[in-house]
N, C-alpha and C positions, 0 to 999 in steps of 0.2 A: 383391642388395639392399645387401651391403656396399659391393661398388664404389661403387656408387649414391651411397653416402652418404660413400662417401671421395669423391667426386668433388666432391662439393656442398659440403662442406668445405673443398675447394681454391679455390673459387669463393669462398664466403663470406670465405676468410682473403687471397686474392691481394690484392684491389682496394682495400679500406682497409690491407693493407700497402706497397704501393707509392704510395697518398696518403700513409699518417703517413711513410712515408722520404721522400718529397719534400721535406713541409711540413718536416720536424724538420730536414733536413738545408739549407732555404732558412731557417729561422730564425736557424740557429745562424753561416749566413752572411753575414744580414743587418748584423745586428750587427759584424761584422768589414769589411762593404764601409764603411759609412761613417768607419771611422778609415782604413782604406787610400787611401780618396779624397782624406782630408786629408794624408795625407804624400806621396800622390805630388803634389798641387797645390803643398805647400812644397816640396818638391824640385824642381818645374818640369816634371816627368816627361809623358809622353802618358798620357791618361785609358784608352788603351787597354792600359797595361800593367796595369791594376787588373786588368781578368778574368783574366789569365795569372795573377797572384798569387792572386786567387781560389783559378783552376781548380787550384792549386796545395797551396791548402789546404784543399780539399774531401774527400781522403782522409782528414786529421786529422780531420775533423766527420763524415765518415761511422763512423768506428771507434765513436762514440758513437749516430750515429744510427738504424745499424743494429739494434743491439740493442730499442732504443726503438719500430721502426720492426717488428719481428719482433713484441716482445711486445704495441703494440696491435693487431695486425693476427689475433692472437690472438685478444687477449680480447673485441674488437668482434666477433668471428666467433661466437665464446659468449654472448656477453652478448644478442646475436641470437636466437640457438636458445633463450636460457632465458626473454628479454622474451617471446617466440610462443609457450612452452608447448613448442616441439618437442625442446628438451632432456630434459623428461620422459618425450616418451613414445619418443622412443632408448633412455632409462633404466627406461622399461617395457617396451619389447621386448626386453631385456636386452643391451642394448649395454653396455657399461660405461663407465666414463671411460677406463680405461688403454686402451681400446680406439678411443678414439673420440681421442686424442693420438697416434695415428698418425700421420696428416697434419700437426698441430704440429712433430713431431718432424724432418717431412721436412724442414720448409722453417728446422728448426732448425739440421739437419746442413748444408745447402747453405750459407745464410749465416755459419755455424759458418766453413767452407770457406774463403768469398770474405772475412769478416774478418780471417783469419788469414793472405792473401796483403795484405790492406790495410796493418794493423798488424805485417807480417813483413818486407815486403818497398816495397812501394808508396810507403806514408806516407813512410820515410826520404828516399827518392829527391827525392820531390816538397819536401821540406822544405828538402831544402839547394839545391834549384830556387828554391824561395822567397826563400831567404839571399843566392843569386845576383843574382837582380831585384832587391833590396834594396840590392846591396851596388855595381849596376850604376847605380840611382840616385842613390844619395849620391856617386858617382864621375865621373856624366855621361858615361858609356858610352850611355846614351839620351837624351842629347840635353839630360838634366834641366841641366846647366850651365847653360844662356839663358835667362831668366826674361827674359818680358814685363816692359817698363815697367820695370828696374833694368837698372844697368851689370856687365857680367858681364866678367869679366878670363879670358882665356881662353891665357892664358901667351905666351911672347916677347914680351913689352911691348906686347898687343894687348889690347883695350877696346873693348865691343860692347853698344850699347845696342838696343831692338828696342821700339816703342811699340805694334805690333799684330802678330798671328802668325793667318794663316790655309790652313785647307788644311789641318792637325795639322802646318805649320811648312814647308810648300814655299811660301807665299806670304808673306814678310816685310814690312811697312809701316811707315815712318818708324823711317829708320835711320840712329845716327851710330856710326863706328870712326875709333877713334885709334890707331897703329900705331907706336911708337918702339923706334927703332933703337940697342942701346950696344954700344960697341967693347968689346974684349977687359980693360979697365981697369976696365966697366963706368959710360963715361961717355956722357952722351947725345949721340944722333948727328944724324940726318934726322929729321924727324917727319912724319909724315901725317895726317889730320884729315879725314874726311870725309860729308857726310850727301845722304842718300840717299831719292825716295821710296819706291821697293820695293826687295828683294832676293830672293837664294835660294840656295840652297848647293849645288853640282854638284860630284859624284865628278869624281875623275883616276884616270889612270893611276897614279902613285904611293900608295899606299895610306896615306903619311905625312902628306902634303895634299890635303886640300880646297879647293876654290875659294868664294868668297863672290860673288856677280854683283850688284853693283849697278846698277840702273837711274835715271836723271832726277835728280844729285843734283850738289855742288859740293862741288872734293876742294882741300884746303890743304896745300902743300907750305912744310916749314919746312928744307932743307939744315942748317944748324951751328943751335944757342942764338943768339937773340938777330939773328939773321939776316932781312933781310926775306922777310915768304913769298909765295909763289905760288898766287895764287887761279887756277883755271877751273872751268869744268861741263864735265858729261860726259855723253852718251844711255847711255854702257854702259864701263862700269868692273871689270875682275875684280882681287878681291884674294886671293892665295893666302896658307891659315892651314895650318901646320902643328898637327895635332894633338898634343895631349898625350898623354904617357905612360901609358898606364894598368895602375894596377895589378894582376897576376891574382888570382883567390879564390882563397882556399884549396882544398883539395882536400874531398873529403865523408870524411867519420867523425869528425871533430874535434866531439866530444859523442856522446853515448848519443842523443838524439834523431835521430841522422842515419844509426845502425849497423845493419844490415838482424839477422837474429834470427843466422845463421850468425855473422858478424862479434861480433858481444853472445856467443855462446858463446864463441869464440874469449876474445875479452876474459877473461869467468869465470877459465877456463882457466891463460890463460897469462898472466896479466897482471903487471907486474912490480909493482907497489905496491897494495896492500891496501884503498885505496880508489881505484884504476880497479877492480878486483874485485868490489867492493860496488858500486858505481853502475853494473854492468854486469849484474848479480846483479838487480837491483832494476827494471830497465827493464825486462829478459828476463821475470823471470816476473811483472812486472804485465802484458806482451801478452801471456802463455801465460791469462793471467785472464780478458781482453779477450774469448778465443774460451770456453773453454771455459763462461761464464756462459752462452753460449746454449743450454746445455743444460740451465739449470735454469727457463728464462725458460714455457717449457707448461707446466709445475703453477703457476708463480705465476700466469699470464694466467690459467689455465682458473680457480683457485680465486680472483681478485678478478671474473671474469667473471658469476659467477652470484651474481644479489643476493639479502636474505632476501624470505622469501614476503612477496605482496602488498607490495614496495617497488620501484619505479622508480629507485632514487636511482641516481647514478652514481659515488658516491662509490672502489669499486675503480679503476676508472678513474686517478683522481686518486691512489690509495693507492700505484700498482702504478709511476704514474710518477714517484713523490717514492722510492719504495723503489730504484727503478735510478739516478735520477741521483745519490743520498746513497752507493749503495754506488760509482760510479762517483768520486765527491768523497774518498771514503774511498780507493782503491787509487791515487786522483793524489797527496793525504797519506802514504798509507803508504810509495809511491817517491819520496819527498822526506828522507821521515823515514829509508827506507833507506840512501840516498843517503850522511846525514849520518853512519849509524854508529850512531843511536840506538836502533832495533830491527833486528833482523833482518832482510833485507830479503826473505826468501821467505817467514819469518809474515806482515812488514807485508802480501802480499797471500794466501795463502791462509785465514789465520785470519777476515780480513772475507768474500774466498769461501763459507768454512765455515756464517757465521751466517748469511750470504746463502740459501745452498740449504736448512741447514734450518729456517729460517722459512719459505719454498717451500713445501717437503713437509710441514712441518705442517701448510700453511694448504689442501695438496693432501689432505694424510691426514682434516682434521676436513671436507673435503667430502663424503667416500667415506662417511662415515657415515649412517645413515638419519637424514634431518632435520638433516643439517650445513649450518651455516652458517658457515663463516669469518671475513666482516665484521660478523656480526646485531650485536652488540653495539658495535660502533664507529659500525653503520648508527643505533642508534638514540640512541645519543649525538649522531650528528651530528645525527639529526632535532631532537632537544632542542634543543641550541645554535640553529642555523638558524630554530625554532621562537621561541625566546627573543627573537632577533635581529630577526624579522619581528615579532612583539608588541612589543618598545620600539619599531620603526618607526614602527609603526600609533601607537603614542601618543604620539608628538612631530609626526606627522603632523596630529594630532587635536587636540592644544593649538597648533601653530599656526596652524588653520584659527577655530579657537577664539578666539585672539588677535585674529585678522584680522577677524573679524565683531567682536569688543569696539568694535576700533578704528574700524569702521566707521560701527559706529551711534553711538558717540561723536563 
């Protein structure tokens, strides 16, 4: 019968925890996709390096979402059992609670696990992945240099205008380049001048230039200043551009955001000034925090799970999620505050830790009690409020239905 009922358990917590990790971890996305969009379209970039940058920073959103994503999948699993009455009669055939967080527990330890490879190891990696995209953009290492519809200077006195770009930039349309040539004095030489109705950019052998292929256009040749020039057309025109120099990235660790948890000890350790020390102090154990909250996340789900008798309300729900992301807000403050030198930076996260679990256990200890209710009193506050809220409704609802017949029969 136990298996039975750890089994049922696993069932009930699996399928709303792998929706709220979905849904939490595409919110907290969303939000991020649309300014990324914006900077790679001002940068000129392809729309399709946004998902890479995404996919990139999906580990930083999972380190929060998981947690989020464990704890409702919890408490919806309880809040289940106790809506049907079958929480009861568990607790009347003497199940107990501590017995019945078995299963909480398991899928506590596992994602316990997989955070601690996210926020240890993972996350860095992919962040200074991020930094690279970023810093490969603003360089025009992808291409972002060419902007549609502006003139883009692409070094050796060359000049590249581009009126339509299709194909994500193999089909070019309406195209003019101007190409000047200075001698060693830096005085101007030949000049070229050309517009074009398509183009397209072909690899060489040389890995220093590229070729530009224009097609159906008319090229002006100008030899010295001041010189008459030379007009013709041409079906097919190649003009070779040497690329620009580009600069490399840095290497990864430059920032605590970037140090995998070995390297952030290291730092601790042997650092040679007192604040690399502290700021290395201050990242380490706010991710040691990261994981080990998930072990206090089954008494808070189980005890905001079960509402007082005879009330429906959902308010644990709402309690259990404003309690993780505040304390969450709190250890991103406290490694800032670390950082600075201002506190400690192993209180700033274990002391918020601290109130965190026993607020938990208490609110897990006054369930254990006959007739405990954890939220009764905040449930029935909020019913009050909410109650108040929907009565002035109704009565502004009711003057001006009130008004509107005045006015009508008038």
């Amino acid at each position: 019968m136990i298996k039975r009922i750890d089994r049922y358990l696993f069932g009930l917590i699996l399928v709303p925890l792998i929706g709220t990790l979905v849904v939490a971890a595409m919110l907290l996305v969303l939000d991020r996709m649309l300014r990324l969009f914006d900077f790679v379209i001002n940068e000129g970039g392809p729309v399709s390096v946004v998902w890479r940058m995404l996919g990139n920073l999906l580990p930083e959103y999972l380190s929060l979402g998981i947690p989020i994503g464990v704890m409702l999948g919890i408490l919806l699993a309880f809040r289940r059992l106790a809506m049907s009455s079958e929480l009861d009669s568990l607790l009347a055939v003497g199940v107990s609670y501590g017995r019945l967080l078995r299963v909480p527990f398991l899928f506590a330890i596992v994602f316990a696990v997989v955070n601690f490879g996210i926020v240890g190891w993972l996350q860095p990696v992919t962040r200074y992945a991020y930094e690279n995209l970023r810093f490969e953009l603003r360089s025009g290492a992808l291409g972002a240099s060419i902007k549609v519809g502006e003139f883009a200077d692409l070094g050796g006195g060359l000049t590249l205008r581009v009126e339509e770009s299709r194909g994500g930039g193999a089909d070019l349309r309406g195209l003019f380049v101007r190409a000047v040539a200075r001698d060693a004095d830096g005085k101007v030489g030949q000049t070229i001048a050309a517009t074009a109705a398509r183009g397209t950019f072909l690899a060489t052998d040389d890995p220093e230039y590229i070729l530009l292929r224009l097609t159906d256009g008319t090229l002006v040749h100008s030899p010295t200043p001041g010189s008459t020039p030379r007009v013709l057309g041409f079906v097919q025109h190649d003009l070779p551009i040497r690329l620009p120099e580009m600069a490399a990235f840095r290497q990864r660790g430059e920032g605590n955001l970037e140090a995998v948890l070995p390297e952030l000890l290291r730092t601790m350790l042997y650092a040679d000034t007192e604040a690399e020390r502290r700021g290395a102090s201050a990242t380490f154990h706010r991710r040691l925090v990261q994981c080990v909250v998930m072990f206090v996340l089954p008494f808070l789900a189980l005890a905001m799970a079960v509402p007082p008798k005879r009330s429906t309300s959902a308010l644990g729900v709402f309690l259990s999620i404003i309690a993780l992301v505040t304390f969450h807000k709190f250890t991103e403050y406290g490694e800032r505050m670390g950082q600075l030198g201002r506190v400690d930076p192993m209180l700033a996260q274990w002391v918020p830790f601290a109130l965190f679990m026993g607020g938990a256990l208490w609110l897990y200890h006054v369930l254990g009690k006959p007739g405990g209710q954890p939220i009764g009193a905040l449930d029935r506050w909020f019913g009050k409020i909410t109650g108040f809220i929907s009565g002035l409704a109704g009565k502004l609802v009711r003057r001006q239905r009130w008004s509107d017949d005045v006015l009508s029969a008038g």
